[in-house]
C-alpha positions in Angstrom: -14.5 -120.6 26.0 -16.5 -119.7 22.9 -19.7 -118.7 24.7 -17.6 -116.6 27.3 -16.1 -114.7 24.6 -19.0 -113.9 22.7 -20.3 -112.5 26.3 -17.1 -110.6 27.1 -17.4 -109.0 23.1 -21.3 -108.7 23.5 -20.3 -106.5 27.1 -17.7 -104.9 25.4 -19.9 -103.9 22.2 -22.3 -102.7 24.7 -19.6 -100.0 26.2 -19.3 -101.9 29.1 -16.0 -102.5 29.3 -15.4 -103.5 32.9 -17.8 -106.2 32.5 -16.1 -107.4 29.4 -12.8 -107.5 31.0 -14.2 -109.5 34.3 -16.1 -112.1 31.9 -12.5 -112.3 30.2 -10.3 -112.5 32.8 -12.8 -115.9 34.3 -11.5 -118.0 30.8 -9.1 -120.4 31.9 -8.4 -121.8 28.4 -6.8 -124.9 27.7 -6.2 -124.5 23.7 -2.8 -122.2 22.7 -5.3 -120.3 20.2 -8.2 -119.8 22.5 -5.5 -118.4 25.1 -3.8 -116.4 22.4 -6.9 -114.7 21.4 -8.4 -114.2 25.1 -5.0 -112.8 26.1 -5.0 -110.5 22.7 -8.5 -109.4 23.5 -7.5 -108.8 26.8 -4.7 -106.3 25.9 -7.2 -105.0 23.4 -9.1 -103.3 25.9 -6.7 -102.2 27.7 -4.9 -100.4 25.7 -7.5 -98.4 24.9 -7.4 -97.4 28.9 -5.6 -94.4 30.1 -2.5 -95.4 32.5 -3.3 -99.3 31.1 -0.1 -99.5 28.4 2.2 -101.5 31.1 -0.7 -104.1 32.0 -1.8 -104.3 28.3 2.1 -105.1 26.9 2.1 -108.2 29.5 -0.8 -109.8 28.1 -0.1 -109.0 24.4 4.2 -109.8 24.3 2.9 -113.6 25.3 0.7 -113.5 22.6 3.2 -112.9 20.1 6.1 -115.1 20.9 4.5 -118.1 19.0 2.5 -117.5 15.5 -0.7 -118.9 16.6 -3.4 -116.4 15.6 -4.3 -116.0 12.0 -1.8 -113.6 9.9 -4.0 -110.6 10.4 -4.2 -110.7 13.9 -0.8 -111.5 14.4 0.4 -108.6 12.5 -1.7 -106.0 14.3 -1.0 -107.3 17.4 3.3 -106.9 16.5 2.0 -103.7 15.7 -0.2 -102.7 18.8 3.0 -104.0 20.9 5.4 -101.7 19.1 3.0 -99.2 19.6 2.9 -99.8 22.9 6.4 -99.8 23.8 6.7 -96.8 22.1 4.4 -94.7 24.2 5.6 -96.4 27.7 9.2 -95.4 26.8 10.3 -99.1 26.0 12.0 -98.2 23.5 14.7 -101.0 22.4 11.6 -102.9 22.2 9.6 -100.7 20.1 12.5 -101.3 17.7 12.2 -105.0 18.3 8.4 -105.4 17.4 8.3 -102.7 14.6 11.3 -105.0 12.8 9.3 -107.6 13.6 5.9 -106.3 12.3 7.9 -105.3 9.0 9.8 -108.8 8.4 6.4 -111.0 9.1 4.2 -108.1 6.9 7.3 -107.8 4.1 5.9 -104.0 4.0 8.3 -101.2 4.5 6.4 -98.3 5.8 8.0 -94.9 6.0 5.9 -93.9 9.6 7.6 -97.5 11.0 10.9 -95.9 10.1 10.5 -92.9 11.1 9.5 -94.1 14.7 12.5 -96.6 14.9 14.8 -93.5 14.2 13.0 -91.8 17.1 13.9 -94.8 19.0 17.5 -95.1 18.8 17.2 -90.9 19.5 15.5 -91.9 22.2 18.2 -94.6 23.4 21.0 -92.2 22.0 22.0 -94.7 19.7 22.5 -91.4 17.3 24.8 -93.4 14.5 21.7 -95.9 14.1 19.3 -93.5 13.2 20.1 -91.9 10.0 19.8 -95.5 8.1 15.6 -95.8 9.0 15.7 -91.8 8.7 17.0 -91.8 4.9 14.2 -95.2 4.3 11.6 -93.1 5.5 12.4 -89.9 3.1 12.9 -92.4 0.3 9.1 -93.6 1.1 7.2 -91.1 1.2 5.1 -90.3 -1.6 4.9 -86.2 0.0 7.9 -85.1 2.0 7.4 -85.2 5.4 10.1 -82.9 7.6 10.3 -85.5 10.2 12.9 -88.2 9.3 14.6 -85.2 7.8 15.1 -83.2 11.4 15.9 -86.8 13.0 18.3 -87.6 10.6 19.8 -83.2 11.1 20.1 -84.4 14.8 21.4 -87.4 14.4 25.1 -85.5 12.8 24.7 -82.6 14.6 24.5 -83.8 18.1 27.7 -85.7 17.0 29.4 -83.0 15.9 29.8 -83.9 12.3 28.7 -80.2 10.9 29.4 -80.8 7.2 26.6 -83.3 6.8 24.1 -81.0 9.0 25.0 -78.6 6.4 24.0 -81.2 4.0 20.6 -82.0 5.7 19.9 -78.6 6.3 20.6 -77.8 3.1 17.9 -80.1 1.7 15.6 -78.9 4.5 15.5 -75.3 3.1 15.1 -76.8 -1.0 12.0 -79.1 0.1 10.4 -76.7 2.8 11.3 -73.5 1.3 8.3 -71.8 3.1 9.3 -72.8 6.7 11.2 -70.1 8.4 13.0 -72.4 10.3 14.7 -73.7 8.1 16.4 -70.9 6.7 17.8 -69.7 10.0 18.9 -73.2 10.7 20.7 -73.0 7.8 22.3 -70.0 8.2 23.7 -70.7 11.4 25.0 -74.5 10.7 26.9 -72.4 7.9 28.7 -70.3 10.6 29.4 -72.9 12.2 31.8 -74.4 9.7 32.7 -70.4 8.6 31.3 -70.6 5.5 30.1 -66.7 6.1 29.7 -66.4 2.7 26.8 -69.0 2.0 25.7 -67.8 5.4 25.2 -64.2 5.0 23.2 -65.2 1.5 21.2 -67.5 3.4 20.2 -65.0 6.2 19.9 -62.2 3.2 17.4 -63.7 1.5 15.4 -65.1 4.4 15.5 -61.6 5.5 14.1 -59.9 2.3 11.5 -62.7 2.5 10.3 -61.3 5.8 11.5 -64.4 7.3 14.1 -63.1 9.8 11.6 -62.3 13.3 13.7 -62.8 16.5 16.5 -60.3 17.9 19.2 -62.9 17.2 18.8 -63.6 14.0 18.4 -59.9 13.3 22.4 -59.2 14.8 23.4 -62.3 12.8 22.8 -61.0 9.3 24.6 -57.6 10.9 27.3 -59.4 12.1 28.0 -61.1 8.4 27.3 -57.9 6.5 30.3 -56.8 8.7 32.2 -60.3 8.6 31.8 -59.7 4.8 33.2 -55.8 4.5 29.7 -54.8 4.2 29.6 -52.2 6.8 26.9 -49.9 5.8 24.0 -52.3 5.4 25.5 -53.9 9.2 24.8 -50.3 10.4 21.3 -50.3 8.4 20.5 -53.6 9.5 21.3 -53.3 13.4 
């Protein structure tokens, strides 16, 4: 089995990679590690394939069911699984292996979190999301907007607008430079009828040259208006 492998890894070193996989696919190996590691290698290769994810998650689940590669390769294997399932749309076991990967590691990764939060989006499990969200903003050493907007769409696609306010609200202090943001912002504050906040919002994002689309142009009008601001409404429109 030894002097296979090395020929299958020589091939492979050697870019030639359906060689590599033939020589591999020959093993019939009796010992658990030596099949562990051919299978690993195996789904190695072939994950690196286009279209190969589906094949490459059948010969690398196996490997991890038992611990019987060394703790290295066990944990990037977890994590190549994960990976996997993520981009082939398994996504109730992405969540599976990335828990997994972080119980056998004992690391807590922010990026882990953040893609287990896009899972449950994923599997509209939207209650389940904002617990890995709010881990991954605590982890981050620089803010990153991401567990931040899944953690916004996690309330606001269930209707629970005073803590999208919240988020969006934190959105605008962190990222003050994203114009996004600020519109957001000032339309989640409409939506509860806080015009007040709203028109402030949309006021300064509009003196910061922020405002660009039509809509968000007869918004500000509109609360200049709502407000008893008539004149600047007229100005604006």
């Amino acid at each position: 089995t030894g002097k296979k492998i090395q020929k299958a890894l020589d091939a492979y070193n050697n870019d030639m990679i359906a060689e590599s996989l033939e020589l591999l696919y020959d093993i019939n190996p009796k010992a658990s590690f030596d099949k562990a590691f051919t299978e690993r290698f195996i789904g190695n290769i072939l994950a690196g394939q286009d279209g190969q994810g589906k094949k490459a998650l059948r010969h690398l689940t196996g490997v991890v069911q038992e611990k019987v590669l060394n703790d290295g390769e066990h944990a990037s294997t977890l994590r190549l699984v994960a990976d996997l399932s993520m981009q082939e749309k398994e996504y109730n076991q992405a969540i599976e292996y990335y828990q997994k990967w972080m119980t056998f590691t004992c690391k807590k990764d922010p990026d882990i979190y953040t893609r287990i939060a896009q899972a449950y989006y994923e599997t509209r499990q939207l209650a389940k999301m904002v617990d890995p969200s709010d881990k991954a903003i605590a982890l981050y050493e620089k803010p990153n907007k991401n567990p931040y907007v899944l953690k916004l769409t996690s309330y606001y696609e269930r209707k629970m607008y005073p803590q999208t306010v919240k988020v969006a609200e934190i959105l605008v202090k962190t990222f003050p430079d994203n114009k996004q943001w600020w519109s957001q912002l000032g339309f989640f504050y409409m939506l509860v009828e806080d015009y007040k906040k709203a028109l402030s919002t949309f006021e300064i994002a509009y003196n910061k040259g922020m405002l660009e689309k039509k809509s968000e142009i007869k918004a500000l009008a509109q609360l200049y208006a709502t407000n008893d601001i008539p004149f600047k409404a007229a100005m604006v429109m």
